[in-house]
KEDO-809613 format. One record per residue: chain; residue number from 1; x, y, z of N, C-alpha, C in turn. Coordinates in Angstrom, 1 decimal. Example, Ala and Ser with C-alpha at 12.3 -4.5 7.8 and 13.67 -1.06 7.14 Angstrom:
kette = A; nr = 1; n.x = 13.2; n.y = -5.7; n.z = 7.8; ca.x = 12.3; ca.y = -4.5; ca.z = 7.8; c.x = 13.2; c.y = -3.3; c.z = 7.8
kette = A; nr = 2; n.x = 12.8; n.y = -2.2; n.z = 7.1; ca.x = 13.7; ca.y = -1.1; ca.z = 7.1; c.x = 12.9; c.y = 0.0; c.z = 7.9
***
This chain:
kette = A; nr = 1; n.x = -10.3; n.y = 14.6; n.z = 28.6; ca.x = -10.3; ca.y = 13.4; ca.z = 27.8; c.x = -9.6; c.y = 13.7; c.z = 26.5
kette = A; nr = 2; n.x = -8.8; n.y = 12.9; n.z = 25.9; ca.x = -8.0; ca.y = 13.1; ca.z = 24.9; c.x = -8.3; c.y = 12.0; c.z = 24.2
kette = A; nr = 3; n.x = -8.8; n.y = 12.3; n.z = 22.9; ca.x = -8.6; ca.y = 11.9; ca.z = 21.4; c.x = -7.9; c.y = 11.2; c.z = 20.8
kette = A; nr = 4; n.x = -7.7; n.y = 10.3; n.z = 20.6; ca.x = -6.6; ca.y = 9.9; ca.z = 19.3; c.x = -7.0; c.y = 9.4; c.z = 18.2
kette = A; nr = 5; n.x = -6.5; n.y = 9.6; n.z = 17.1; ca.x = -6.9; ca.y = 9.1; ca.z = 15.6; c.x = -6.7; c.y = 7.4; c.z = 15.2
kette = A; nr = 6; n.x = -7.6; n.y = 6.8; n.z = 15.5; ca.x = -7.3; ca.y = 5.2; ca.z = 14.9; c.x = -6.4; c.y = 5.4; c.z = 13.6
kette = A; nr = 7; n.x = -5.6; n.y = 3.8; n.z = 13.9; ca.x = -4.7; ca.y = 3.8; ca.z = 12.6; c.x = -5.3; c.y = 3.6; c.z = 11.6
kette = A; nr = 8; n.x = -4.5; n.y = 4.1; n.z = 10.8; ca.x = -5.1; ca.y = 4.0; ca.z = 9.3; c.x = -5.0; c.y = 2.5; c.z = 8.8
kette = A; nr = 9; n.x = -4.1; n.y = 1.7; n.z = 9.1; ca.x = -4.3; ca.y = 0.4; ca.z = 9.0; c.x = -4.4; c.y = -0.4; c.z = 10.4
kette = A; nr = 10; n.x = -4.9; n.y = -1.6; n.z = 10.1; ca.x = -4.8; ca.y = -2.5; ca.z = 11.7; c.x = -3.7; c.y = -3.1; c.z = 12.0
kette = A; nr = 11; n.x = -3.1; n.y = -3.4; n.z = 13.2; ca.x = -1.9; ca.y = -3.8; ca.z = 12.8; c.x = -1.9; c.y = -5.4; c.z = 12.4
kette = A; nr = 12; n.x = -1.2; n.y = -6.0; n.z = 12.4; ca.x = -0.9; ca.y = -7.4; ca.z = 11.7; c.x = -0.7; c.y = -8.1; c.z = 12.2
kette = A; nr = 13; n.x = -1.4; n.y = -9.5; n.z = 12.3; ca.x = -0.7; ca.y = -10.5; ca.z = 13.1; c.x = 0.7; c.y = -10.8; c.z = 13.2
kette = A; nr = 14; n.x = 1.6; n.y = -11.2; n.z = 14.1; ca.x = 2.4; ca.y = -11.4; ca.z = 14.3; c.x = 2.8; c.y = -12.5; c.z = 12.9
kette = A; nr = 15; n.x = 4.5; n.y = -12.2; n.z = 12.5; ca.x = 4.7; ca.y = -13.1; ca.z = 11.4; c.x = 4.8; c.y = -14.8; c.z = 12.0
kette = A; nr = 16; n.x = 4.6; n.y = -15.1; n.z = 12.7; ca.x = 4.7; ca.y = -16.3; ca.z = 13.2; c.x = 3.7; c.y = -17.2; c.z = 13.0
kette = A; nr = 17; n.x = 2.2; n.y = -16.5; n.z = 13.4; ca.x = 1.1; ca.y = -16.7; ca.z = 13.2; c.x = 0.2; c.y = -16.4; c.z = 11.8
kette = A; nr = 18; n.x = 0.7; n.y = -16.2; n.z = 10.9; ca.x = 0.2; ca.y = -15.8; ca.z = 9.0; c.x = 0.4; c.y = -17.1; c.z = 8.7
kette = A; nr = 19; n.x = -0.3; n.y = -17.4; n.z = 8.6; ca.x = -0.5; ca.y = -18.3; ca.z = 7.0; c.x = -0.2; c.y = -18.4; c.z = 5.9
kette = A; nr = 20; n.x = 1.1; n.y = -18.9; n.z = 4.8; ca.x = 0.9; ca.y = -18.9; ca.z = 3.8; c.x = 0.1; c.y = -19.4; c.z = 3.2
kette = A; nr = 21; n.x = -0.5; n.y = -19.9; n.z = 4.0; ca.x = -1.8; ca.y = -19.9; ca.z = 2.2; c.x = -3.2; c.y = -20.7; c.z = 3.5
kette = A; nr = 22; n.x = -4.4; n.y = -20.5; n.z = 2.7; ca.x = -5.8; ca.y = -20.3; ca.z = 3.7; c.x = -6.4; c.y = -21.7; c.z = 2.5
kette = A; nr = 23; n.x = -7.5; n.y = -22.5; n.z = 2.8; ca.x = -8.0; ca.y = -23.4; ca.z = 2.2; c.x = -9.3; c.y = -22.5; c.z = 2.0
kette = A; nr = 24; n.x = -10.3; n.y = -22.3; n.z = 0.9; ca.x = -11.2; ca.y = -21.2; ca.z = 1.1; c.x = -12.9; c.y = -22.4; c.z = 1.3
kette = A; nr = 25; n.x = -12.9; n.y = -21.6; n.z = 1.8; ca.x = -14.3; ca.y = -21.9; ca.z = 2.7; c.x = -15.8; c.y = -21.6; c.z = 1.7
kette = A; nr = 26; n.x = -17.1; n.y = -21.9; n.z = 2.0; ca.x = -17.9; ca.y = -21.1; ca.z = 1.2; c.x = -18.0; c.y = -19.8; c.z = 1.6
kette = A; nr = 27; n.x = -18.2; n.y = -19.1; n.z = 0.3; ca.x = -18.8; ca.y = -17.7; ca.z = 1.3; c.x = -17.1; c.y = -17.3; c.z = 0.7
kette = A; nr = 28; n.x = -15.8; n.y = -17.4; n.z = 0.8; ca.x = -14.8; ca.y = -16.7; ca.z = 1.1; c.x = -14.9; c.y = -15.9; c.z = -0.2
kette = A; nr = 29; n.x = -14.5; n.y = -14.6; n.z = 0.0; ca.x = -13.5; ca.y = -13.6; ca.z = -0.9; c.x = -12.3; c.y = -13.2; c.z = -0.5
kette = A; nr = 30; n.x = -11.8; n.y = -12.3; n.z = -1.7; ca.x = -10.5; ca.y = -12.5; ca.z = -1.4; c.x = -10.4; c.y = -11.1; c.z = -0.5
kette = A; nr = 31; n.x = -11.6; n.y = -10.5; n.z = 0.0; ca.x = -11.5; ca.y = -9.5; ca.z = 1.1; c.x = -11.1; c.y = -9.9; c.z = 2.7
kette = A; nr = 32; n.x = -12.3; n.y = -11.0; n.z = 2.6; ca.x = -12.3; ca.y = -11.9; ca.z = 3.5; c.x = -11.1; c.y = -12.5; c.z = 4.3
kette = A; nr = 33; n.x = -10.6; n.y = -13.3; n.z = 3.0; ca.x = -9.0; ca.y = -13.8; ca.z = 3.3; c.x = -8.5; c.y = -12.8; c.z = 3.7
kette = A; nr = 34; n.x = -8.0; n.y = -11.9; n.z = 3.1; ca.x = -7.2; ca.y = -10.4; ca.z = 3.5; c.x = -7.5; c.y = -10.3; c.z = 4.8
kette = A; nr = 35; n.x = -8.8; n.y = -9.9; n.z = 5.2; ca.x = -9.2; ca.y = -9.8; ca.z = 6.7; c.x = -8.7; c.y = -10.8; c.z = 7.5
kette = A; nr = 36; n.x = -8.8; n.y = -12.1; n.z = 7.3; ca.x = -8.6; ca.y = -12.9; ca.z = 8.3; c.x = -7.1; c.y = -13.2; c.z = 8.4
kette = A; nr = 37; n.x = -5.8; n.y = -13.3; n.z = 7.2; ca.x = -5.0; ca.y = -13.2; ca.z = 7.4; c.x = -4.0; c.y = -11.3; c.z = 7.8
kette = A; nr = 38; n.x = -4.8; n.y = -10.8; n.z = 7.1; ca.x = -3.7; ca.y = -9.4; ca.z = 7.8; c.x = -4.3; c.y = -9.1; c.z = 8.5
kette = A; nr = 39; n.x = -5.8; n.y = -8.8; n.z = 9.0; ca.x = -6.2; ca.y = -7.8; ca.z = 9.6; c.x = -7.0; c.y = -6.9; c.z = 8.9
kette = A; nr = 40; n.x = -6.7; n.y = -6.9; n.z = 7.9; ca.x = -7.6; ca.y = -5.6; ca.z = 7.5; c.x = -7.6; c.y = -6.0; c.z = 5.5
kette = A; nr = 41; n.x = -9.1; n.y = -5.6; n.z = 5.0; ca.x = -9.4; ca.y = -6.4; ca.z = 3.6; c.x = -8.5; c.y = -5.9; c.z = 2.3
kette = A; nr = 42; n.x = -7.9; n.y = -4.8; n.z = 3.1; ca.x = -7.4; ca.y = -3.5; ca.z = 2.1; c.x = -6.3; c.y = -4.3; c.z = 0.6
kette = A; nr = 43; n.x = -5.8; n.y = -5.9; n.z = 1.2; ca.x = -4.8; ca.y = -6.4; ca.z = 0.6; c.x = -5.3; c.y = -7.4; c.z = -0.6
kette = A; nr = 44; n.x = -6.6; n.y = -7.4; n.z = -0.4; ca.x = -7.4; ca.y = -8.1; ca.z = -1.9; c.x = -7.3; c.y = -8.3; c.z = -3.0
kette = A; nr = 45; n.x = -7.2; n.y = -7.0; n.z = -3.7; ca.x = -6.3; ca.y = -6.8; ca.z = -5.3; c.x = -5.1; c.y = -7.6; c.z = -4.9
kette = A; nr = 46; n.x = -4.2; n.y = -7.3; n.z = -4.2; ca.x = -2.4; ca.y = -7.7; ca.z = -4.4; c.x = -3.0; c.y = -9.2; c.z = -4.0
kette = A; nr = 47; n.x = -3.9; n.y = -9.8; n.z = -3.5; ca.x = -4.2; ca.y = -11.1; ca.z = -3.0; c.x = -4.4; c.y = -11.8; c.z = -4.4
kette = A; nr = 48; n.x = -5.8; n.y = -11.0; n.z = -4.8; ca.x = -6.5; ca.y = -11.7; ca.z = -6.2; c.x = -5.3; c.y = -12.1; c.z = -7.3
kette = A; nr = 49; n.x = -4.7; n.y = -10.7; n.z = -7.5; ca.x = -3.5; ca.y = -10.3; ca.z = -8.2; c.x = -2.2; c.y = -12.4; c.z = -8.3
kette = A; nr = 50; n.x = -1.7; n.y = -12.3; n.z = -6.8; ca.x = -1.0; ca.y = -12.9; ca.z = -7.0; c.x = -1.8; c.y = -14.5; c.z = -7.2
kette = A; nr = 51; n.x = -2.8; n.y = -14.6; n.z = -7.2; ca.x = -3.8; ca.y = -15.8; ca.z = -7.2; c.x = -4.4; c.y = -16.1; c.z = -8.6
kette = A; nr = 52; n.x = -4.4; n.y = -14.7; n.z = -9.7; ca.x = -5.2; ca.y = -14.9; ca.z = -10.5; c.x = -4.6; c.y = -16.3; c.z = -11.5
kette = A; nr = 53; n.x = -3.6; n.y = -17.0; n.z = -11.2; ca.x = -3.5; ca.y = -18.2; ca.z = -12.0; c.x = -4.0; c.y = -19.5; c.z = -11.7
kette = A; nr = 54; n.x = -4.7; n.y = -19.0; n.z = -10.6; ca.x = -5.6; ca.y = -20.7; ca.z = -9.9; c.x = -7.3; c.y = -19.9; c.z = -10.2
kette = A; nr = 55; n.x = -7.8; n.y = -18.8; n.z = -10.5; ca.x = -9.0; ca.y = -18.1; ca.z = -9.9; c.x = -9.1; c.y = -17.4; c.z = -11.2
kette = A; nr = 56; n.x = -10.2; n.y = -17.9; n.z = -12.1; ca.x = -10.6; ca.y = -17.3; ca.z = -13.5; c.x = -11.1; c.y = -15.9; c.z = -12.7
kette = A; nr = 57; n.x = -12.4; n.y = -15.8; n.z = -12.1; ca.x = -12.6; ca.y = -14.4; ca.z = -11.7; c.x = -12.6; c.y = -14.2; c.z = -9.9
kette = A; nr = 58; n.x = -12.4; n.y = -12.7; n.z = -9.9; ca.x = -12.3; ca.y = -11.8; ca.z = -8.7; c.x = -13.1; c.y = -12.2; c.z = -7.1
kette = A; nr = 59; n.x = -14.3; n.y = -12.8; n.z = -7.8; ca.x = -15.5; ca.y = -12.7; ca.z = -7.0; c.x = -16.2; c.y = -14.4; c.z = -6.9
kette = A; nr = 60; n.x = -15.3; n.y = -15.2; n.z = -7.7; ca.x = -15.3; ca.y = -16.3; ca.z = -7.1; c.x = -14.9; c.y = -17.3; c.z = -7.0
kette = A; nr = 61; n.x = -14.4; n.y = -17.8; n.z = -5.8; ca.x = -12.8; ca.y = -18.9; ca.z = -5.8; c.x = -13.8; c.y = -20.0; c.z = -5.4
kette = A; nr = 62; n.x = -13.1; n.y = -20.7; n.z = -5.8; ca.x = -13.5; ca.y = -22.1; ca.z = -5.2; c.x = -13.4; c.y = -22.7; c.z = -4.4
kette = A; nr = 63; n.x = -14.9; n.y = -23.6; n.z = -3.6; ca.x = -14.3; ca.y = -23.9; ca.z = -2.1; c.x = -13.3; c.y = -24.9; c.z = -2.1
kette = A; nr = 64; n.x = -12.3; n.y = -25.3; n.z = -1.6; ca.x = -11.1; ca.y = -25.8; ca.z = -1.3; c.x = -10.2; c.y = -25.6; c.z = -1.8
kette = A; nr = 65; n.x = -10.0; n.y = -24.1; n.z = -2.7; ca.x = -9.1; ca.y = -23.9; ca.z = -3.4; c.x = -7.8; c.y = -23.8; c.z = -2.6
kette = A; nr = 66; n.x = -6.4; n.y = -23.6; n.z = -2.6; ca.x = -5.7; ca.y = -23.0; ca.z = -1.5; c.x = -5.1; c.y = -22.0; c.z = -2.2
kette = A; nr = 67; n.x = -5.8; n.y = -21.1; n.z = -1.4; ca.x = -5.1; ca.y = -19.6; ca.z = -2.0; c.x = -4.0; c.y = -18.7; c.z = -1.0
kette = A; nr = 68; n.x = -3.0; n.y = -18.9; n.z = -1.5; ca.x = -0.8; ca.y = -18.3; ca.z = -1.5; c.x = -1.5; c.y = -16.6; c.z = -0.5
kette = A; nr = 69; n.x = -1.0; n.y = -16.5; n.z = 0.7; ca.x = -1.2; ca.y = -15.6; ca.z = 1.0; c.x = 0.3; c.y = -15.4; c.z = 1.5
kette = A; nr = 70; n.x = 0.8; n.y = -15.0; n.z = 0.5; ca.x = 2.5; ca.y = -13.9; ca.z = 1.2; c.x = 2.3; c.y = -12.5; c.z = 2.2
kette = A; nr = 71; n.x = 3.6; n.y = -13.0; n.z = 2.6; ca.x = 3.5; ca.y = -11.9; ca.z = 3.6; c.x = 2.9; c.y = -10.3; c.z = 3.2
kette = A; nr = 72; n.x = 2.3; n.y = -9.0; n.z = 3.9; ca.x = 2.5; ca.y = -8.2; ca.z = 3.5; c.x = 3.2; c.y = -7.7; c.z = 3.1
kette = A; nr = 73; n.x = 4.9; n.y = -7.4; n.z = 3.6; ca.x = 5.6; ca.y = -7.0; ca.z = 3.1; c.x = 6.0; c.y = -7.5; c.z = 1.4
kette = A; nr = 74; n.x = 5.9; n.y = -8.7; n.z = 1.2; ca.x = 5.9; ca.y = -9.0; ca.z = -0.2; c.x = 4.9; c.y = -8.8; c.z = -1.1
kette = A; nr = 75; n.x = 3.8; n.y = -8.9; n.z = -0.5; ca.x = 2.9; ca.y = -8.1; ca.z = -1.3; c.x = 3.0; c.y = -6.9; c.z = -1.8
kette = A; nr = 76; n.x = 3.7; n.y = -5.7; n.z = -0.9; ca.x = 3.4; ca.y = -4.6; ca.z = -1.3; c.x = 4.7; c.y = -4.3; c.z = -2.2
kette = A; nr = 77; n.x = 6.2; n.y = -5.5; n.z = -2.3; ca.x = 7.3; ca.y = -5.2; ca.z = -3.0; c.x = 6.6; c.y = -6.2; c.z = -4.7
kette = A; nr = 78; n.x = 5.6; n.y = -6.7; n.z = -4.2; ca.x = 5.0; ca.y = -7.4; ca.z = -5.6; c.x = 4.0; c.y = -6.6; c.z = -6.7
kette = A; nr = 79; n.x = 3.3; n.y = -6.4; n.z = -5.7; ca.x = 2.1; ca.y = -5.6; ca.z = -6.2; c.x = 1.8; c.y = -4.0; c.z = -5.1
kette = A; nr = 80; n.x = 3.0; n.y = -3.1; n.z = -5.6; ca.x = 2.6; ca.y = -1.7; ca.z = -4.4; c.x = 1.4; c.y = -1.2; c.z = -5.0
kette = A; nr = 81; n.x = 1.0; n.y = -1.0; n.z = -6.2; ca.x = -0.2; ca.y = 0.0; ca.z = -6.4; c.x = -1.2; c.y = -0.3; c.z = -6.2
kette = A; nr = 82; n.x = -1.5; n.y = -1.8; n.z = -5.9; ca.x = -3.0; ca.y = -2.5; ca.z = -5.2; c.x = -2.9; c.y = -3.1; c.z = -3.3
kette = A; nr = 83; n.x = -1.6; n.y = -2.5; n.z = -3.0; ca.x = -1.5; ca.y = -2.4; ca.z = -1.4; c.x = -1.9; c.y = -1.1; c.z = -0.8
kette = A; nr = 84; n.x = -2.7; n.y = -1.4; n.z = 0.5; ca.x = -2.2; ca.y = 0.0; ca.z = 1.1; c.x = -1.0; c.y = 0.4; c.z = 1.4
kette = A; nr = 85; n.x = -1.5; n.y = 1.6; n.z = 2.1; ca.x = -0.3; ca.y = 2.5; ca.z = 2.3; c.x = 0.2; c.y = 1.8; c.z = 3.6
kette = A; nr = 86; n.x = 1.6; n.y = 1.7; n.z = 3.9; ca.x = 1.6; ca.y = 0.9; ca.z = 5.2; c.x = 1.8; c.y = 2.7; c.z = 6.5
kette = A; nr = 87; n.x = 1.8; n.y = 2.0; n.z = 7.4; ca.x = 1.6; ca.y = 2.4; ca.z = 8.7; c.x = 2.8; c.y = 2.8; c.z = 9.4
kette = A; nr = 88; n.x = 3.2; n.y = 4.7; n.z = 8.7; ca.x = 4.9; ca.y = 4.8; ca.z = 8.9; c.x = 4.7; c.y = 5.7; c.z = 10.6
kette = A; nr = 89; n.x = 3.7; n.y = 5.3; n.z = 11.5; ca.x = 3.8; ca.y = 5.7; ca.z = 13.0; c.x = 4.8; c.y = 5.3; c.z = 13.5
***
């Protein structure tokens, strides 16, 4: 039986299927979003980041807000020090 090491990120919905932008729900963070649009929460900061002009604080958006989810790749050419690292397999 052979081993292999899960990726260090999940991979990404297809770009066809992303969302620019999510209507938020109760309950949503911006981890959440992250989750549900990329796959994995890791893009929150570069989320919060590009959002902080509709969202006084971090931890809580308002329901119906519509919060701008760009692509990953623009996130990480927007904001790289609060992206992961991407996935050079």
């Amino acid at each position: 039986m052979v081993l292999t090491e899960a990726p260090a990120v999940a991979p990404l919905p297809p770009v066809n299927q992303r969302p620019t932008s999510i209507r938020a729900t109760e309950h949503d963070s911006f981890w959440s979003i992250s989750q549900r649009v990329y796959g994995v929460g890791d893009y929150y900061k570069a989320l919060y980041s590009h959002n902080r002009d509709r969202v006084r604080r971090p931890d809580t958006i308002p329901v119906g807000l519509e919060v701008a989810t760009p692509s990953p790749e623009d996130l990480r050419l927007l904001y790289p020090h609060l992206c992961p690292e991407a996935d050079t397999r």
